[in-house]
Structure formats: C-alpha cells, structure tokens
C-alpha positions as protocol buffer text, in pm:
chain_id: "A"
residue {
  index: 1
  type: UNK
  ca { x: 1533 y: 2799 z: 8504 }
}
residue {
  index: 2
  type: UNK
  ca { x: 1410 y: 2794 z: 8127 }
}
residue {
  index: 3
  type: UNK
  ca { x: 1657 y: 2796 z: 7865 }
}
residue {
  index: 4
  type: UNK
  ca { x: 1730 y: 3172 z: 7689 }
}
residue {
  index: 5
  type: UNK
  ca { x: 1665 y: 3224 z: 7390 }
}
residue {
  index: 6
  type: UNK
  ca { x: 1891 y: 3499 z: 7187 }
}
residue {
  index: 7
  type: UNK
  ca { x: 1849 y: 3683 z: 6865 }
}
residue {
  index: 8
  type: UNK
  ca { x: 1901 y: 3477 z: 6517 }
}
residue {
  index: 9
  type: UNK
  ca { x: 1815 y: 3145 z: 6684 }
}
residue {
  index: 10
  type: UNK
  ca { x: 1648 y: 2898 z: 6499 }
}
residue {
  index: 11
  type: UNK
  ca { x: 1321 y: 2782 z: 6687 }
}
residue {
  index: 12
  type: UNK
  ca { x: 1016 y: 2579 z: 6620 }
}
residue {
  index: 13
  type: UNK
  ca { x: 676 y: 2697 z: 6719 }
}
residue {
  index: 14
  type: UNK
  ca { x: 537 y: 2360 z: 6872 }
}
residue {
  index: 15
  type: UNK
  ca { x: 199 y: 2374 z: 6828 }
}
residue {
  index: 16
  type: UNK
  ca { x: 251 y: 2370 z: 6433 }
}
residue {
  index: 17
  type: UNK
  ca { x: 589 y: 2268 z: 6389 }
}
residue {
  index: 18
  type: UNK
  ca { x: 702 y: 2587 z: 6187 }
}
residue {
  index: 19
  type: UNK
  ca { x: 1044 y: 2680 z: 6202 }
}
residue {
  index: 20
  type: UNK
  ca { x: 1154 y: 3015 z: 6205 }
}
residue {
  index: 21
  type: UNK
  ca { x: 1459 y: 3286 z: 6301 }
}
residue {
  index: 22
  type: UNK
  ca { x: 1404 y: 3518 z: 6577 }
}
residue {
  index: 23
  type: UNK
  ca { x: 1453 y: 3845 z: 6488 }
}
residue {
  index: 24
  type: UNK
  ca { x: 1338 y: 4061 z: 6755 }
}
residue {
  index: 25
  type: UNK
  ca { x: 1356 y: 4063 z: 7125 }
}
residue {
  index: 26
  type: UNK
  ca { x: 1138 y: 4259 z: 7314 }
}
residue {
  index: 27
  type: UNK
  ca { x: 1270 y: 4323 z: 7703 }
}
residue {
  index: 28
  type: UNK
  ca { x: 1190 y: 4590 z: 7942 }
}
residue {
  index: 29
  type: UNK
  ca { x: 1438 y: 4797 z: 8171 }
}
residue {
  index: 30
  type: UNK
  ca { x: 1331 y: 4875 z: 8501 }
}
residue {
  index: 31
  type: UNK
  ca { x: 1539 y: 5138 z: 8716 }
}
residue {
  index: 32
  type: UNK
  ca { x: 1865 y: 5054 z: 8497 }
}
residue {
  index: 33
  type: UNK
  ca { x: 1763 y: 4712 z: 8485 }
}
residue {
  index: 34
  type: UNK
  ca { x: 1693 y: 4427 z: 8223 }
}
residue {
  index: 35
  type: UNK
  ca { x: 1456 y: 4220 z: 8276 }
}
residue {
  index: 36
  type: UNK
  ca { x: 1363 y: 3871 z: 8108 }
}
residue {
  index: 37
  type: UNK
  ca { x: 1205 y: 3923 z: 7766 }
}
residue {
  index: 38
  type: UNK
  ca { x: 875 y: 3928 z: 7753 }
}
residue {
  index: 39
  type: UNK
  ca { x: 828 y: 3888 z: 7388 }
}
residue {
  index: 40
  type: UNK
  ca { x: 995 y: 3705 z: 7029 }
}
residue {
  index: 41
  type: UNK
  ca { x: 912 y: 3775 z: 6720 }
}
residue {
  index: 42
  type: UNK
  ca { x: 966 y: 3481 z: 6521 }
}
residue {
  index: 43
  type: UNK
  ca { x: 1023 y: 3513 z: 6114 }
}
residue {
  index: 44
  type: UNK
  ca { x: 891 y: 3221 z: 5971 }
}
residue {
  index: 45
  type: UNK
  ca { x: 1185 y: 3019 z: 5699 }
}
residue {
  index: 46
  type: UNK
  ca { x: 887 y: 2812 z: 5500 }
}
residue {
  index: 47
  type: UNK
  ca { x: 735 y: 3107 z: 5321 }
}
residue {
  index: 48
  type: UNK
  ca { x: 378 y: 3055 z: 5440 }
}
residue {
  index: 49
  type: UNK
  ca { x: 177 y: 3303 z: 5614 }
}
residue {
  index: 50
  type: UNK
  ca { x: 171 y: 3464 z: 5910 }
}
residue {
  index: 51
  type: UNK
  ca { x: 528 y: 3512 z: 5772 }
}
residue {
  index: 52
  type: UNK
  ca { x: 624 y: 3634 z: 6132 }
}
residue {
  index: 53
  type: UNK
  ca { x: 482 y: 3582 z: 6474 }
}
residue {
  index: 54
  type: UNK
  ca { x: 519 y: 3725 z: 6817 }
}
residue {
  index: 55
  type: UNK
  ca { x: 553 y: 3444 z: 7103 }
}
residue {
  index: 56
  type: UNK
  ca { x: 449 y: 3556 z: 7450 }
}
residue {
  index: 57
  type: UNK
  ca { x: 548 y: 3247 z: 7601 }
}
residue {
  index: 58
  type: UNK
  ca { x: 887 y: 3083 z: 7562 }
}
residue {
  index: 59
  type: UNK
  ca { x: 743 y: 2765 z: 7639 }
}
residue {
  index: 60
  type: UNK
  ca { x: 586 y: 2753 z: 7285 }
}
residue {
  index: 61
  type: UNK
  ca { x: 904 y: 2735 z: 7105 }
}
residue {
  index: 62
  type: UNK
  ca { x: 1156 y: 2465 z: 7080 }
}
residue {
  index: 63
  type: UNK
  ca { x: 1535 y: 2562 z: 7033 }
}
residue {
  index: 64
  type: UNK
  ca { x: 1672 y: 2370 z: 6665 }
}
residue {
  index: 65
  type: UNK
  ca { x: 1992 y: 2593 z: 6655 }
}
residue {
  index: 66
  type: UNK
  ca { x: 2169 y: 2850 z: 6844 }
}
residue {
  index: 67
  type: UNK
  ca { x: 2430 y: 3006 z: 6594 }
}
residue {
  index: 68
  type: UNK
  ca { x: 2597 y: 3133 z: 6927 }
}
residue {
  index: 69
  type: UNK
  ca { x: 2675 y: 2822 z: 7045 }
}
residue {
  index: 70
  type: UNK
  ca { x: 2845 y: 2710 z: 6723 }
}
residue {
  index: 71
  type: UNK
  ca { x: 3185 y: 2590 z: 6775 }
}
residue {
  index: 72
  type: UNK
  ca { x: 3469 y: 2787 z: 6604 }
}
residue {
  index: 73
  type: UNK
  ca { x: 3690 y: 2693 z: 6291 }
}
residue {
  index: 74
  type: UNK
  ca { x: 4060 y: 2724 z: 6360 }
}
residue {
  index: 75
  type: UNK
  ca { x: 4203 y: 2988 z: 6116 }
}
C-alpha cells in the first residue's frame, strides 16, 4: 500500500523537482463512505508559475515533510 499523503505536507513533484504544500484534498464519499483521494492540489513554495498544480497520481510526488509526523516539544 502507497504511502498517504495529508493536507500541509511538503512534497516534491518528481518530474521537475518543485517543491510545494498541499493544500487541497479532493476525495469522494460513496454511500457514507471515504474513499482514497483522487486528487492534490499542490501550491508551489519557489514562486514560479503554475504557482499551483493538481496531481492525479500520487506516484508523481515525493513526501520531504509531513508536519503531522513532527515529534512534540515537552512544555
């Protein structure tokens, strides 16, 4: 099973080596269900243009950084 990707991780597209934050995640529910997305729009962090993409495949990406997984500072 492919790795998930999750909103506000940092990913690089591969073919061009742009990385980027996704900011939207586009899933369908079927009869009360979620399925796997299906889509990621990715907002590009060097300024150049397209300045965001949607990804149809997850296979083009490459995590760099899942804030989610970040370990927490003890308080």
């Amino acid at each position: 099973m492919p790795f998930m990707l999750y909103h506000d991780d940092i990913v690089e597209e591969i073919a061009t080596k742009r990385q980027g934050k996704i900011d939207a995640i586009d899933r369908y529910i079927i009869e009360g269900r979620e399925m796997p997305p299906h889509q990621w729009r990715v907002h590009f962090l060097d300024g150049n243009e397209p300045l965001s993409q949607y990804f149809i495949k997850q296979e083009d990406l490459r995590l760099v950084k899942c804030p989610h997984m970040q370990p927490r500072r003890a308080s």
